[in-house]
C-alpha positions as CSV (number, residue, x, y, z in Angstrom):
1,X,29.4,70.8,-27.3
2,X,31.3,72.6,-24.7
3,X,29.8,75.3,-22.1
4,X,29.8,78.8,-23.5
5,X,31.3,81.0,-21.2
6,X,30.7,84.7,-20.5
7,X,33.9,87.3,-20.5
8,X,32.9,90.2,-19.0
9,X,33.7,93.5,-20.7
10,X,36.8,95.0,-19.2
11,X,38.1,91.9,-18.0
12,X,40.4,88.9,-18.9
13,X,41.0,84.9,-19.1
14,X,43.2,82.4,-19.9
15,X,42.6,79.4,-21.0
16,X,45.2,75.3,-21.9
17,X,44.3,74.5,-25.1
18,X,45.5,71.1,-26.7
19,X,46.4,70.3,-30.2
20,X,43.0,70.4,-32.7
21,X,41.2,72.4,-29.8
22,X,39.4,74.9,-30.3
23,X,37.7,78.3,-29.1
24,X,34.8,80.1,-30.3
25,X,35.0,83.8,-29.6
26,X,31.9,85.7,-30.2
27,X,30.3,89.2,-29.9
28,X,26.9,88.0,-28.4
29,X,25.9,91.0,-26.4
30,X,27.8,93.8,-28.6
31,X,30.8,95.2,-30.6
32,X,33.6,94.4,-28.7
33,X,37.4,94.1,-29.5
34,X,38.8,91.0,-27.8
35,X,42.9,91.0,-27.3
36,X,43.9,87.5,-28.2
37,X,47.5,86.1,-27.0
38,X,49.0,82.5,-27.4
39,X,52.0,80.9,-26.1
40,X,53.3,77.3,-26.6
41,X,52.5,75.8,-23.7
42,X,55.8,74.1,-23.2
43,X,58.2,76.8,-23.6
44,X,56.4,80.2,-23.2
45,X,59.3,81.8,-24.7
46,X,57.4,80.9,-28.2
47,X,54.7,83.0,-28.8
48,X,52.0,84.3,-31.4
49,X,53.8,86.9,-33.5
50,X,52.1,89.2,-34.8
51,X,54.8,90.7,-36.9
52,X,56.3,87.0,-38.2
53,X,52.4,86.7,-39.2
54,X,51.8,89.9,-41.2
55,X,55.5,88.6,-42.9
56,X,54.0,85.1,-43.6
57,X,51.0,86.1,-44.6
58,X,51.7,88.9,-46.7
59,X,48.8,90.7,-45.1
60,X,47.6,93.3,-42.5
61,X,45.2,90.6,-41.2
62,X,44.4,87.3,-41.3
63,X,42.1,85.4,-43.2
64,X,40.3,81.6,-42.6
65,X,42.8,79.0,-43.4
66,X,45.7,81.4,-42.3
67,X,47.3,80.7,-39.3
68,X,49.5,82.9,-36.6
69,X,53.0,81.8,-36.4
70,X,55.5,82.2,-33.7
71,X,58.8,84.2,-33.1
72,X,60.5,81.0,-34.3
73,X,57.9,81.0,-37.8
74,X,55.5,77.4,-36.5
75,X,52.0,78.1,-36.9
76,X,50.3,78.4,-33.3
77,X,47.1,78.9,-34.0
78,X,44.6,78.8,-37.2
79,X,41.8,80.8,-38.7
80,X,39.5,78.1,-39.1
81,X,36.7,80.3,-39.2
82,X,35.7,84.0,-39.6
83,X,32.1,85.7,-40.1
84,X,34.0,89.1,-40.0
85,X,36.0,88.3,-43.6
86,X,39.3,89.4,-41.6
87,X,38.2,92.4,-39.5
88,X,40.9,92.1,-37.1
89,X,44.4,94.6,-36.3
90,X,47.7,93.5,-35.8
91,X,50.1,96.7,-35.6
92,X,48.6,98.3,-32.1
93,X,49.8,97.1,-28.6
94,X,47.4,96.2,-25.9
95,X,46.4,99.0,-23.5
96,X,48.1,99.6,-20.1
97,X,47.5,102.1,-17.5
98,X,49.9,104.7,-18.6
99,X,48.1,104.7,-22.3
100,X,45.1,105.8,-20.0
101,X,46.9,108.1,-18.1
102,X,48.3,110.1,-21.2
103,X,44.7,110.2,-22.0
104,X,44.1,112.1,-18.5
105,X,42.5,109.2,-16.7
106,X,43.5,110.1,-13.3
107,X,44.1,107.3,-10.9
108,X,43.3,103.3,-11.9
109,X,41.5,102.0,-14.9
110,X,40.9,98.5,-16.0
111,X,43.4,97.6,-18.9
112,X,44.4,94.7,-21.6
113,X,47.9,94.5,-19.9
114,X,46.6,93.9,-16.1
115,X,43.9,91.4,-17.5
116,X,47.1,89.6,-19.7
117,X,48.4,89.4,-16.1
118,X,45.7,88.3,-14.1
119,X,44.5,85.8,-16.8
120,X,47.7,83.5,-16.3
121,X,47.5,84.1,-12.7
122,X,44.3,82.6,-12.2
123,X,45.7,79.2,-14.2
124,X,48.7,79.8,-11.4
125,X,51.0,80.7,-13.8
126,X,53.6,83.9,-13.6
127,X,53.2,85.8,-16.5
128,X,56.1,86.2,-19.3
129,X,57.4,89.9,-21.0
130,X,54.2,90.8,-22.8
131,X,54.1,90.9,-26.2
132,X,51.5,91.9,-28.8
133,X,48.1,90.0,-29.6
134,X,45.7,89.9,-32.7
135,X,42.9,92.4,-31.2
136,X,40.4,90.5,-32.8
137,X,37.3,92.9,-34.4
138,X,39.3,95.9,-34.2
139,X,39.7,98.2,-37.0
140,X,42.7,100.3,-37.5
141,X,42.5,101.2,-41.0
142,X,45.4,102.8,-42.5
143,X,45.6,106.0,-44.5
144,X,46.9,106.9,-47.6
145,X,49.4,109.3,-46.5
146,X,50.1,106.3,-43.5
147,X,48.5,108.0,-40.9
148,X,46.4,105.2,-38.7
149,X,43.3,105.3,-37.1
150,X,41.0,104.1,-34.5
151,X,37.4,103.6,-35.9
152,X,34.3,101.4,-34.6
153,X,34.7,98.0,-35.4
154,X,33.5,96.9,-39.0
155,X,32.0,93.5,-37.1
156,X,28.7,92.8,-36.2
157,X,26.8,91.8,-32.7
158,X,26.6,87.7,-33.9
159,X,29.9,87.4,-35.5
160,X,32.4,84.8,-34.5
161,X,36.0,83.5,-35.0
162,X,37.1,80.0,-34.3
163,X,40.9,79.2,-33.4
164,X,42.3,76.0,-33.9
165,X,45.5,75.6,-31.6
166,X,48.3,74.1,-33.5
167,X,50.1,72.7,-30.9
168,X,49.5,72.6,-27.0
169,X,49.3,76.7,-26.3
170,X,48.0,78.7,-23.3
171,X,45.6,81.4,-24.9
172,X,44.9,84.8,-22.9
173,X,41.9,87.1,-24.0
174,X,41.0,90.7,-22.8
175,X,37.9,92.0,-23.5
176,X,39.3,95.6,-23.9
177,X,38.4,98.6,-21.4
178,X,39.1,100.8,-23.5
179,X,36.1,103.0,-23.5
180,X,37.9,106.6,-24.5
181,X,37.4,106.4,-28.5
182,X,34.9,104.3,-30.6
183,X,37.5,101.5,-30.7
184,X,34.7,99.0,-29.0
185,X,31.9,100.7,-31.1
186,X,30.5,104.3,-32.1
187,X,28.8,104.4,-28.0
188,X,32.6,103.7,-26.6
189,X,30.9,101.6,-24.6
190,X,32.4,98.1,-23.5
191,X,30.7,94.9,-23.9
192,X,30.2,91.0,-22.6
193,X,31.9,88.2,-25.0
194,X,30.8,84.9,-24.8
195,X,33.4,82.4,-25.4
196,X,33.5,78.6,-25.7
197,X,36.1,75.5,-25.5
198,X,35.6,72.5,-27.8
């Protein structure tokens, strides 16, 4: 079994995956929505798409056994397993610093864009356009008169999701700052995620 690793709330990582590897993300210490973002390693101008998804899976979310497909429609990487029963969003954008600012954060505050960013950095690679992850454990619900919402996550402290990457990929995970609305829990308060290769 691999080492479990420790993503601090707020912060970011990225990680090379191979083929039929696999990474266990889960909310050990707390509700906590994770940004997720893959790339094909080879060519990062194929990524996760989270609107070729929702279109392939018919779906607002995914489910075990579905799998994220690219801007060019080949699956990236795979539900293999969910405790959460698809507790995940797939319509917002990641959070950047003018988000906080039209929330009247003065001055600098962590965010999922600046951790997408430094993430690939640290694997000494320059970061592509952004683009929009699976923010895993969130919960956007969506209203009847299609209004959306921001509510605490519907996932537990314990549960898990395990990806399976479906070709070579470089995966990038935020543990969101967001800490403004319950998005991260009813406390808005932002919490460790331990993670883990194998």
């Amino acid at each position: 079994m691999a080492e479990t690793r420790t993503l601090p709330g707020g912060t970011g990582a990225a990680v090379r995956m191979k083929r039929g590897d696999r990474i266990e993300i889960k909310l050990a210490h707390g509700l906590q929505v994770v940004d997720f973002w893959s790339m094909n390693a080879a060519d990062f101008g194929e990524y996760g798409s989270m609107s070729h998804s929702r279109s392939h899976w018919f779906r607002l979310s995914p489910r075990p056994g579905d799998a994220i497909v690219t801007n060019r429609r080949n699956p990236i990487v795979a539900f293999e397993e969910d405790s959460t029963g698809g507790a995940h969003d797939t319509i917002l954008p990641c959070c950047d610093l003018k988000r906080y600012h039209q929330f009247g954060v003065e001055g600098y505050h962590r965010n999922c864009t600046d951790n997408f960013h430094e993430g690939l950095r640290a694997l000494g690679i320059e970061p592509p356009p952004i683009f929009l992850p699976i923010n895993l454990f969130m919960q956007v619900p969506l209203g009847a008169d299609g209004t959306l919402m921001i509510v605490a996550p519907r996932a537990k402290p314990g549960d898990r999701v395990v990806l399976r990457a479906e070709m070579a990929i470089v995966g990038v995970m935020s543990a969101c700052p967001f800490d403004l609305l319950p998005l991260n829990g009813p406390d808005c308060k932002v919490n460790d995620v331990d993670y883990r290769l194998f």
